[in-house]
Phi, psi and omega in degrees: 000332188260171238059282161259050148260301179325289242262356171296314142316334197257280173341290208293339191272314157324311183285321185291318154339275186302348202292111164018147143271129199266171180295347183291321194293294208293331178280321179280334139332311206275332211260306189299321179285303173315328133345286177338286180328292187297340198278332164312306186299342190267338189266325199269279196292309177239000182250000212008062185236054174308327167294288170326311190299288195301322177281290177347281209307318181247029144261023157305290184275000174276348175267320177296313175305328171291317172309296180306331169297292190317316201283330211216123194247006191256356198259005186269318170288339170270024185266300188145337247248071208186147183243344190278308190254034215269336186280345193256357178273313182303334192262332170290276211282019171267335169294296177304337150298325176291301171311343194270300168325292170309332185285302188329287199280347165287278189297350166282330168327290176289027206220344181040070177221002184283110155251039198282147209228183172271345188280015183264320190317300164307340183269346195249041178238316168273318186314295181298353160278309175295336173293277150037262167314312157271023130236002139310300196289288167329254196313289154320300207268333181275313181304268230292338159290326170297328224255323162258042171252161201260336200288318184232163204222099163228173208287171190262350183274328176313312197293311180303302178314312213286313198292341177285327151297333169288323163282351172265340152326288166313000181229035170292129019269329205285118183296284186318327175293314172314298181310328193273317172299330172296315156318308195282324166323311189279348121304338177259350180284332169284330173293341223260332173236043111258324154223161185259151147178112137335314188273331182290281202299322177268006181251298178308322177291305169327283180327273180335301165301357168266317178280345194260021179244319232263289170318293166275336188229337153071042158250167157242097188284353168270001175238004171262343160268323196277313185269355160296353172237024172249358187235000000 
């Protein structure tokens, strides 16, 4: 009898654990990040306050992932935030770093935008934590929510263009950035709704997104964030 009681508690705990995410939580996830979105243009874009916006979101949305977590101890994996398959995502999204790496530096050549500074070190040291962060919210909340609601069903090639305008949108004025999150949206959305892992993608996107500033777009962000609040 104790026995089928123990394992009676293990089902039920198991069950609760696992238990479905309804469409109402995934459409206000979808809705709370696109907030997110506007809010960058207002904080970032006309207020400059880009160092703040970026610690707020994440530590905002690091509390919603910790909330969420307490409830449900099955959702960090099913987000991506998971290690078992990080070798077989890395076999994916590396060839395309290495071709992305080279366009950097074939167009910073012809375009005399090559800047690499010692201030690119700290950022691909930091970088990939905000990187993290924007394809959990993008890629995780928006593809993957989309991709999994019951009410409605669209096709994953839909889901993917749409979460790549949308991240390039957000990186609205600069036209080389608009182009480059799109191109990369759209490749990690197909990795992404092919296997999840959260860890690959937010680390490749950082690297990547430091040099493709250092190169392409021939800004410097470690000295318009960091060093405008050390002088």
């Amino acid at each position: 009898m104790k026995n089928k009681l123990t394992k009676y508690l293990i089902e039920f705990s198991n069950t609760k654990l696992s238990r479905p995410i309804s469409d109402r939580v995934r459409i206000l996830e979808i809705i709370t990040v696109a907030l997110t979105a506007i809010g960058k243009f207002l904080f970032v874009d006309y207020l400059n306050w880009r160092l703040p916006f970026v610690l707020i979101t994440i530590l905002g949305w690091s509390i919603y992932v910790w909330y969420r977590y307490k409830k449900n101890n099955m959702v960090l994996k099913d987000w991506g935030f998971r290690l078992d398959n990080f070798k077989s995502v890395i076999k994916l999204v590396l060839p395309f770093a290495i071709v992305s790496i080279l366009s950097f530096f074939i167009i910073g050549y012809f375009q005399g935008t090559l800047n690499i500074t010692w201030h690119i070190i700290p950022l691909l040291i930091t970088y990939p934590i905000w990187g993290s962060v924007q394809q959990f919210l993008v890629i995780g909340l928006v593809a993957g929510n989309l991709n999994s609601l019951k009410s409605f069903k669209f096709k994953r090639a839909t889901i993917i263009f749409a979460t790549a305008i949308l991240f390039s949108v957000v990186h609205y004025p600069s036209t080389w950035l608009m182009l480059g999150t799109f191109i990369l949206a759209l490749f990690y959305g197909y990795v992404y709704l092919k296997i999840k892992n959260i860890y690959v993608l937010g680390v490749c996107h950082g690297w990547l997104g430091a040099l493709f500033y250092y190169t392409v777009v021939n800004q410097d962000p470690f000295a318009d964030v960091f060093l405008n609040y050390l002088n």
